[in-house]
C-alpha positions, 0 to 999 in steps of 0.5 A: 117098495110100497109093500113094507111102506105100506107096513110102515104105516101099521106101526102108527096105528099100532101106536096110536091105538095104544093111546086112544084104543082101537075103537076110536082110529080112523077107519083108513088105520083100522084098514091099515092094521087089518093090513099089517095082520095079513101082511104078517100072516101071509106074506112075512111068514111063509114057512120053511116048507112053503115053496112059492115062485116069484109069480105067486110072492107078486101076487100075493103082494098084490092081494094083501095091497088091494086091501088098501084104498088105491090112493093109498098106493102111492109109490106105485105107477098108475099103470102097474095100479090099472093092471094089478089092483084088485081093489 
């Protein structure tokens, strides 16, 4: 799923922020811990009173992807990339 791989990859930067500061990451990983606090925000932690459909968790999805560079999104196909990349 490229969602939580994508995720994945804000453990790294978190990492290597904590080694040379955050001012001094590349900006893809400053992309990407900008991603993994949205991530975390808006996806990861819906509320017990939150209701969504499954339609609006894709979209969701889709959104919080977008932040990424398309070439990032590797383990999605071109063609659902063409039609929900809002990038």
């Amino acid at each position: 799923n490229q969602l939580f791989a994508s995720y994945s990859k804000v453990a790294d930067a978190v990492s290597l922020a904590s080694v040379i500061g955050e001012d001094e990451l590349s900006d893809i990983d400053k992309l990407y811990m900008q991603f993994g606090k949205r991530f975390e925000r808006e996806f990861i932690a819906q509320g017990s009173r939150e209701s969504r459909s499954l339609e609006q968790t894709l979209d969701m999805g889709w959104q919080v992807l977008s932040m990424l560079p398309r070439s990032e999104l590797s383990r999605v196909s071109d063609k659902l990339l063409d039609r929900y990349y809002k990038g």
